[in-house]
One Martini backbone bead per residue (centre of mass of N, CA, C, O) as a GRO file, in nm:
protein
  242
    1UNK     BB    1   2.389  -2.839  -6.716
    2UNK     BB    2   2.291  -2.595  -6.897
    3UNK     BB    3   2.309  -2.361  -6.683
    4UNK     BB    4   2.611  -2.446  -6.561
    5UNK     BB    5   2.754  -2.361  -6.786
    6UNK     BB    6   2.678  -2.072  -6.801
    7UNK     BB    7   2.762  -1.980  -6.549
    8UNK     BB    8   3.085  -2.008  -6.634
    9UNK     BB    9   3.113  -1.849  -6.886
   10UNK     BB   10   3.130  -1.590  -6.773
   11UNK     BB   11   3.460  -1.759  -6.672
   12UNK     BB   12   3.590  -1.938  -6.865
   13UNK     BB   13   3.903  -1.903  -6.808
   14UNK     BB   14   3.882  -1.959  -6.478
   15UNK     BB   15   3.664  -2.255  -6.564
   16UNK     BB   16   3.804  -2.463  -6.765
   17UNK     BB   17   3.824  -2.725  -6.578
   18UNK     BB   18   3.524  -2.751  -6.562
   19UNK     BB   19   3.422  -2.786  -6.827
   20UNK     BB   20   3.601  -2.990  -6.917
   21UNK     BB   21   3.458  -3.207  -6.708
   22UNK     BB   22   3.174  -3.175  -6.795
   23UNK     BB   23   3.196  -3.252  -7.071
   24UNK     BB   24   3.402  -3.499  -7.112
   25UNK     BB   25   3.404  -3.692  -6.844
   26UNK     BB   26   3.594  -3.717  -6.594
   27UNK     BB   27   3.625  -3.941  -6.399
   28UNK     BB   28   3.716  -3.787  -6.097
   29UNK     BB   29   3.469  -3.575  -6.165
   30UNK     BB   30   3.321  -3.366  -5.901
   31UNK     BB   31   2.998  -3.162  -5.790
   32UNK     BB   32   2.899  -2.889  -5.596
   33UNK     BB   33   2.595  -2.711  -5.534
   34UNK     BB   34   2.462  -2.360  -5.490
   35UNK     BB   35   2.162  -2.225  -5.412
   36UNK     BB   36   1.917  -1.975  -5.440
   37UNK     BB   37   1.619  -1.910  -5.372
   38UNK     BB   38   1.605  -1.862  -5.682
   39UNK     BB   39   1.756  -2.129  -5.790
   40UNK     BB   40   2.007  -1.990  -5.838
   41UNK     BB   41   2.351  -2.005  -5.914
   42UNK     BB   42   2.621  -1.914  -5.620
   43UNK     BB   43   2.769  -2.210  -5.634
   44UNK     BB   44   3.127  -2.409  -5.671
   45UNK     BB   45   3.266  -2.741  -5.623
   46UNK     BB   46   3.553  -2.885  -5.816
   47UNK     BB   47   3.651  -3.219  -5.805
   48UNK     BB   48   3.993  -3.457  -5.823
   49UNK     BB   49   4.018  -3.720  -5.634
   50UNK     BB   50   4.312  -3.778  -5.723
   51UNK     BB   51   4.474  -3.572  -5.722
   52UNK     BB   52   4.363  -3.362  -5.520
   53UNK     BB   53   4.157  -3.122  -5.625
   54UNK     BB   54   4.022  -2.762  -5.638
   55UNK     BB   55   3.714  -2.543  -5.731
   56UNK     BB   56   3.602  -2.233  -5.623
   57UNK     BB   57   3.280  -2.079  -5.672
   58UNK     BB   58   3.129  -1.766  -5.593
   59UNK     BB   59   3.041  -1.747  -5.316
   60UNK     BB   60   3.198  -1.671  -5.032
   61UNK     BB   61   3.101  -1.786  -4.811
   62UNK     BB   62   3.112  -2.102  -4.960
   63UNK     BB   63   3.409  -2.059  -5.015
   64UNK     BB   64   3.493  -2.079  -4.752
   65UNK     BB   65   3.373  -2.345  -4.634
   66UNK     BB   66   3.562  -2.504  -4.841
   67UNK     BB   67   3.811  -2.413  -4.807
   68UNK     BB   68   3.783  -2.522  -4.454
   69UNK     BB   69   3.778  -2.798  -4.576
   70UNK     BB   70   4.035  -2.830  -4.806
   71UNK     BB   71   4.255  -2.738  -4.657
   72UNK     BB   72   4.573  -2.899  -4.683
   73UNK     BB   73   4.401  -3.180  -4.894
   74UNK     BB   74   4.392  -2.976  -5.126
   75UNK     BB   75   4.465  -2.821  -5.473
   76UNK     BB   76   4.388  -2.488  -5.532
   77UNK     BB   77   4.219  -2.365  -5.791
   78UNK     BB   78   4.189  -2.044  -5.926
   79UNK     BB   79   4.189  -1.814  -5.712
   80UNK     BB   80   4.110  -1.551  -5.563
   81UNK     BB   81   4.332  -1.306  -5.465
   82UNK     BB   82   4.150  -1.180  -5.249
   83UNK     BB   83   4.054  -1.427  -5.084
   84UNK     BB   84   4.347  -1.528  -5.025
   85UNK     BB   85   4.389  -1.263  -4.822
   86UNK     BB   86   4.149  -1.340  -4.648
   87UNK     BB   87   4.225  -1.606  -4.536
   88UNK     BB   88   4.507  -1.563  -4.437
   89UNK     BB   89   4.452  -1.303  -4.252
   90UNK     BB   90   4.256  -1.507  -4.055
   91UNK     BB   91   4.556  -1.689  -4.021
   92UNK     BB   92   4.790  -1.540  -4.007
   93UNK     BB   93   4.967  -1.597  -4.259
   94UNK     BB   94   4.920  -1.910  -4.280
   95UNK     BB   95   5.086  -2.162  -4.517
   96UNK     BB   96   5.206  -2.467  -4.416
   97UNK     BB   97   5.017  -2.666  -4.600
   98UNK     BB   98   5.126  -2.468  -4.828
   99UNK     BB   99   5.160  -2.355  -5.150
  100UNK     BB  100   5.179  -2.081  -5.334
  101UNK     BB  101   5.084  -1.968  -5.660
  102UNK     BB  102   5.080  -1.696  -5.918
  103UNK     BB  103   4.901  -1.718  -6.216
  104UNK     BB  104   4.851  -1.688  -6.571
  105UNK     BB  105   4.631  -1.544  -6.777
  106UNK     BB  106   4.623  -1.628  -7.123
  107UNK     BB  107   4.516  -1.461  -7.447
  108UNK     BB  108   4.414  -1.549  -7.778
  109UNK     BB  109   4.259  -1.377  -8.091
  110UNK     BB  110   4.206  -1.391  -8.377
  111UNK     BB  111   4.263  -1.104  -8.650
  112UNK     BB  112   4.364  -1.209  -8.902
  113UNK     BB  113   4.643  -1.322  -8.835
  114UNK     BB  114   4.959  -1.415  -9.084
  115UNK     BB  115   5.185  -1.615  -9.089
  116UNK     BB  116   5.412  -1.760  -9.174
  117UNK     BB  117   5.532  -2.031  -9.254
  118UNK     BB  118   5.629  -2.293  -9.182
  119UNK     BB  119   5.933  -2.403  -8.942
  120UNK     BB  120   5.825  -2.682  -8.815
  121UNK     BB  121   5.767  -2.972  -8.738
  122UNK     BB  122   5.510  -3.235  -8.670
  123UNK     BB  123   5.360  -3.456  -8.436
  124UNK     BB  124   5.066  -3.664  -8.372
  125UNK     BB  125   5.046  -3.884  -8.074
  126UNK     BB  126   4.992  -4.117  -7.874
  127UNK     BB  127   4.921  -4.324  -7.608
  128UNK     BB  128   5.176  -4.510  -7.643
  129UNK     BB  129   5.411  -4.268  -7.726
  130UNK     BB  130   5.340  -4.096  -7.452
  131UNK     BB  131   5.420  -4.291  -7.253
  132UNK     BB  132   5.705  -4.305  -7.335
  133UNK     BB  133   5.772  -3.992  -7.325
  134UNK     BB  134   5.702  -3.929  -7.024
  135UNK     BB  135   5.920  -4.185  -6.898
  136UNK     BB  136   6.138  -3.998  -7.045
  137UNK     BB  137   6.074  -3.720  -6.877
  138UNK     BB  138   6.109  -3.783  -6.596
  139UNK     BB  139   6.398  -3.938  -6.583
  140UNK     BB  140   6.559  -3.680  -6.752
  141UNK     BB  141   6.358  -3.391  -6.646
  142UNK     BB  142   6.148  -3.370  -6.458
  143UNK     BB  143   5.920  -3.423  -6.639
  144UNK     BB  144   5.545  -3.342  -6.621
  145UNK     BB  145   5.249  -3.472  -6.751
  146UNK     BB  146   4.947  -3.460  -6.840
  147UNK     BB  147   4.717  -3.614  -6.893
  148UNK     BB  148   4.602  -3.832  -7.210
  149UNK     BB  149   4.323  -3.715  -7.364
  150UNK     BB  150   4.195  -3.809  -7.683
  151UNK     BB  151   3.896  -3.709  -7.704
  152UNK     BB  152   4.056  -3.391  -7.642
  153UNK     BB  153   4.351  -3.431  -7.775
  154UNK     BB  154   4.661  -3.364  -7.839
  155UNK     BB  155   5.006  -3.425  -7.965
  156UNK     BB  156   5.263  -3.278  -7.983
  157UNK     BB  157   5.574  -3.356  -8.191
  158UNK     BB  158   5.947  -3.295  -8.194
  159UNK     BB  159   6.210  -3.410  -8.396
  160UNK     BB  160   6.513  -3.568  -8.353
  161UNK     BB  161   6.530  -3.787  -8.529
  162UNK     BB  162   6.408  -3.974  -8.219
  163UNK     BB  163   6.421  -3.720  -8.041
  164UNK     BB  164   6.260  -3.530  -7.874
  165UNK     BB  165   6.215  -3.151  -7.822
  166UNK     BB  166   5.917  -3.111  -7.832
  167UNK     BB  167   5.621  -2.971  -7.706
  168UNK     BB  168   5.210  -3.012  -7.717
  169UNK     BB  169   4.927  -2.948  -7.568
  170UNK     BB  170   4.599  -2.965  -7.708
  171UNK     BB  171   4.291  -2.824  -7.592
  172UNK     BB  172   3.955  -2.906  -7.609
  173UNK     BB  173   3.688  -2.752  -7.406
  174UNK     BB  174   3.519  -2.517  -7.588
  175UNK     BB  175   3.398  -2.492  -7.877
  176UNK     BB  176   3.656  -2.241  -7.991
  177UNK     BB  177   3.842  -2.332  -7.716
  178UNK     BB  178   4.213  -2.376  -7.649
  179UNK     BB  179   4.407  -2.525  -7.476
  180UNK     BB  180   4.703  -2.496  -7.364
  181UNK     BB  181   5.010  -2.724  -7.260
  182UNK     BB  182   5.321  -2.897  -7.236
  183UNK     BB  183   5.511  -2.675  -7.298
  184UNK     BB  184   5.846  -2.808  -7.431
  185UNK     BB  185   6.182  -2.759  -7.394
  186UNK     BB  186   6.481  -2.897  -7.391
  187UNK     BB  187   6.702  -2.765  -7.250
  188UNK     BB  188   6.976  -2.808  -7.431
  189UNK     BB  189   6.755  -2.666  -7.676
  190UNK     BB  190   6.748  -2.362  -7.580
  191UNK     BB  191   6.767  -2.064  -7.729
  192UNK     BB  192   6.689  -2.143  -8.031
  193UNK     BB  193   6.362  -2.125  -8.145
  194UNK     BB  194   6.165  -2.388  -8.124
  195UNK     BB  195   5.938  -2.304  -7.957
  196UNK     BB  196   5.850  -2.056  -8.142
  197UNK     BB  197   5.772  -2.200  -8.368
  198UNK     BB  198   5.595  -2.390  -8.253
  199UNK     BB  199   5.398  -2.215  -8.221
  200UNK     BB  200   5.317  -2.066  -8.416
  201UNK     BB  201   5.236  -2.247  -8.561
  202UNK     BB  202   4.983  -2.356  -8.434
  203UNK     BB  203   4.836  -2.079  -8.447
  204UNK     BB  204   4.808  -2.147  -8.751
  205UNK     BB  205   4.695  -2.403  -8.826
  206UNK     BB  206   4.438  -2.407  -8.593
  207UNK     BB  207   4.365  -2.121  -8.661
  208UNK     BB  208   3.967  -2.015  -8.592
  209UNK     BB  209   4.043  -1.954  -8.254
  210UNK     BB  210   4.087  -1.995  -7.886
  211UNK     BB  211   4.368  -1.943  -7.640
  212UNK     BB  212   4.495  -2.059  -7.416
  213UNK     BB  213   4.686  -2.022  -7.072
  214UNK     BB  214   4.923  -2.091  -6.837
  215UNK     BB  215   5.155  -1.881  -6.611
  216UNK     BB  216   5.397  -1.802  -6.447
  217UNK     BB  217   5.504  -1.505  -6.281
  218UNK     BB  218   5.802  -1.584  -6.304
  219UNK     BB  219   5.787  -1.603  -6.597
  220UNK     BB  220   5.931  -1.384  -6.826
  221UNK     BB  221   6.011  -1.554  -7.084
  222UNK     BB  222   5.710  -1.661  -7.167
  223UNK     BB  223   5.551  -1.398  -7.141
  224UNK     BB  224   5.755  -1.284  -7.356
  225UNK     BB  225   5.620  -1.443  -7.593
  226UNK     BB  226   5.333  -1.462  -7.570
  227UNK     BB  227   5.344  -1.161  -7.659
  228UNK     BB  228   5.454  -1.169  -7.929
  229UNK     BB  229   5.215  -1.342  -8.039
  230UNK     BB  230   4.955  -1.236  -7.907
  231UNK     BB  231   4.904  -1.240  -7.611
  232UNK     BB  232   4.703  -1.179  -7.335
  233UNK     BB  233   4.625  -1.068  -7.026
  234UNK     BB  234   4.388  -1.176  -6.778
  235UNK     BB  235   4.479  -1.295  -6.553
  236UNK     BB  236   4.518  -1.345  -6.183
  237UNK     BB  237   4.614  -1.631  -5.992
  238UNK     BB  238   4.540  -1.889  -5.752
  239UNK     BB  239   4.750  -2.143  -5.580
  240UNK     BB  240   4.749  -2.417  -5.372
  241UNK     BB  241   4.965  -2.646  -5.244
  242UNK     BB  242   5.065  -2.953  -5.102
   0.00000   0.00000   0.00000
């Protein structure tokens, strides 16, 4: 495994869910290696059962072939803008069986900037009262988190009296790198600047790591905090969704 991990490291931020599967030993998550003559690694499809998710890397020929198995009934994640306009328009640019989503890779990375002082609390919680608070904002704002995988995962939240009003959810993926996910704040008490608050802390009490995240295209409210914030753009990728 110890191959494959350096090979994706070469492109750690656009292989983060892969590392991640590999390392943590995520339950649903298989994967296909493609070797060249020399032996060594020339692409991976890797696969999440349950989600019905994949990530196609490496070779184009075998990533045409992966993608042309999976498309259509898998979620295809991170792939590179010009395979995905190259595969389009080989089908005359047609994607009924999927819609494109356009995504920022964002990172994040200490120089040695020392924030003021902590602006908000915040506690991380459990996964018994992750399950309650997933459940009531789904019920009540239609929004979806995922999986909280406690052996690899924080959950922060901030709470008003006893209701939750933001989140963000830590995720360690390999050596110094953490994944950002699932920062929301309840619509009621956006333009507030308490999501603001919230990310400044946490990028600040979590040291000396690097941060990554995913943000849309065309969130230009997110993509201009995290830049205000010290993040840069790493890449754009794309995703083709069921």
């Amino acid at each position: 495994m110890q191959k494959l991990l350096d090979y994706l490291r070469k492109n750690e931020y656009e292989n983060v869910y892969i590392i991640r599967g590999l390392i943590h030993g995520i339950k649903d998550f298989h994967y296909e290696i493609i070797r060249n003559e020399y032996n060594c690694i020339d692409g991976i499809v890797a696969i999440w059962e349950d989600e019905k998710g994949a990530a196609l890397r490496g070779n184009t020929l075998e990533c045409s072939k992966w993608f042309d198995r999976l498309y259509g009934e898998y979620n295809l994640y991170e792939l590179e803008e010009s395979f995905v306009q190259e595969k389009l328009k080989a089908s005359d640019g047609k994607a009924s069986k999927g819609s494109i989503a356009y995504n920022l890779i964002m990172v994040y990375k200490p120089q040695g900037r020392l924030f003021e002082a902590r602006y908000v609390d915040y506690i991380a919680i459990d996964k018994v009262e992750w399950y309650k608070i997933a459940k009531k904002f789904k019920e009540r704002y239609n929004k979806e988190f995922i999986e909280f995988e406690p052996d690899n995962m924080e959950w922060l939240c901030v709470y008003r009296e006893e209701e939750v009003i933001a989140t963000i959810c830590i995720e360690k993926v390999d050596r110094d790198l953490v994944m950002l996910s699932s920062f929301y704040v309840v619509p009621e008490l956006r333009q507030q600047g308490i999501g603001t608050r919230l990310l400044r802390d946490v990028l600040r009490d979590y040291g000396d790591r690097r941060f990554m995240l995913f943000v849309d295209h065309d969130n230009t409210k997110a993509r201009k905090l995290y830049e205000r914030l010290g993040f840069k753009l790493h890449k754009r990728v794309v995703n083709i969704e069921v």
